[in-house]
N, C-alpha and C positions, 0 to 999 in steps of 0.2 A: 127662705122665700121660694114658690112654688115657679115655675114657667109653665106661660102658658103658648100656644103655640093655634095660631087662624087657621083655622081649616075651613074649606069646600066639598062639600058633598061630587063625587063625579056623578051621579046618577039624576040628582033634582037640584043640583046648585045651591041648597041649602048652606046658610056659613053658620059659623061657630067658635068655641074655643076649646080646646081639652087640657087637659096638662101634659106640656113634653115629656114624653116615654124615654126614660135611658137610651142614650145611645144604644144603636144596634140592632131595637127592641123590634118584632114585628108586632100590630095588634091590627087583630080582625074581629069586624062585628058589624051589627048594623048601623046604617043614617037614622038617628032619633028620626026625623021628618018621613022620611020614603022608604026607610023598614030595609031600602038595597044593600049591599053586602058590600063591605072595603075592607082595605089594609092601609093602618097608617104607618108609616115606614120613612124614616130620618124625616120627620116634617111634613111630610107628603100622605095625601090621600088618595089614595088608587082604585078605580072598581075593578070590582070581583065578579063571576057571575055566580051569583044567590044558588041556582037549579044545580050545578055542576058542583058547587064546594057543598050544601048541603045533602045532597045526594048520588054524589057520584064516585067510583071508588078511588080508594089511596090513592091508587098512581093517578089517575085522573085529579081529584083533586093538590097533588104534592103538584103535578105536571103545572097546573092553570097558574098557581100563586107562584112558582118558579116564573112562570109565561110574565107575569104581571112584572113581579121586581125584578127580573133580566134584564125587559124591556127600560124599564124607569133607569136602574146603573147605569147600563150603556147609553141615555138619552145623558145621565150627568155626565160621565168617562169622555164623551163626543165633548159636552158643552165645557169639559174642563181643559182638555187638550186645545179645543179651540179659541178658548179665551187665551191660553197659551201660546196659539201661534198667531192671534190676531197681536198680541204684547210685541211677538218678535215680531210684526209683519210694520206694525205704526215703528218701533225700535229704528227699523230699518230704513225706512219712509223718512224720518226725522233725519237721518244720518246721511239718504241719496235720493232728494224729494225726487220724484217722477211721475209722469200723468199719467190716468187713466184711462187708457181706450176705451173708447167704446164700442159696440157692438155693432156690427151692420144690423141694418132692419132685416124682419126675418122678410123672406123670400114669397113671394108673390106669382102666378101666373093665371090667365085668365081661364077661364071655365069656358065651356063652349055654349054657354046663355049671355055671356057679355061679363060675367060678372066675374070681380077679383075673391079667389080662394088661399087662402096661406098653406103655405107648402109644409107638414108636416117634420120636424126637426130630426136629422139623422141620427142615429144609433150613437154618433160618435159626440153628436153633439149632446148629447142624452148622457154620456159618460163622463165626459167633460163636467154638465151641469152635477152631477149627482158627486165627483171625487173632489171637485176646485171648489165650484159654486156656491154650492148651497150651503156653507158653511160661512158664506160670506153678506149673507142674504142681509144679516146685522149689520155689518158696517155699512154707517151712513152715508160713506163718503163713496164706498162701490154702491153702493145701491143707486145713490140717484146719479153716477156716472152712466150708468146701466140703464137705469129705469125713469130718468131723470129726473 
């Protein structure tokens, strides 16, 4: 029995099905529909840019398809580790329930027209959001603590 495996076009949104590639497999070629240029890679359909892989040299194009599936790993590597520590983070939660603070409003001061402007978010806060945060952005239970 064959598997087949939904795909999307990234270039025109085009769907479809093909048959699952071996593990491992990379396949490049065009969207039947919009002719653009992909790789379907564990499941996944990735664009490519068509100018650069057709006519650009080796290392250029070795460079772009490396660029593409780097990128895709480490978006899973990130979503795999973090499903990980969300597992320990409810684990833990279950075992010493504790509330969630929430957030002061961001900061506010007036303009010299009368009118209120928000105060741009510090560097630190900015670090903060991008090392804690934003991995957290899924759980439903910080988010609307957060965002309410």
């Amino acid at each position: 029995m064959m598997s087949y495996v939904e795909v999307t076009c990234p270039h025109c949104g085009a769907h479809g099905q093909i048959m699952l590639p071996p593990a491992g497999a990379i396949v490049v070629g065009p969207c039947p529909e919009c002719r653009g240029l992909v790789v379907v890679f564990c499941g996944q359909v990735l664009a490519l840019d068509k100018e650069l892989m057709l006519k650009g040299s080796f290392e250029g194009r070795r460079g772009h398809l490396m660029d593409v599936l780097t990128t895709f790993l480490l978006s899973k590597v990130t979503e795999l580790l973090t499903e990980g520590a969300d597992a320990q983070a409810e684990k833990h939660a279950a075992e010493s329930p504790r509330k969630i603070a929430r957030r002061p409003a961001k900061a506010h001061h007036m303009s010299g027209k009368g009118t209120h402007e928000e105060v741009p978010i510090s560097q630190e806060e900015f670090d903060v959001f991008v090392r804690d945060e934003i991995n957290l952005l899924d759980n439903g239970e910080w988010f609307k603590a957060i965002f309410g």
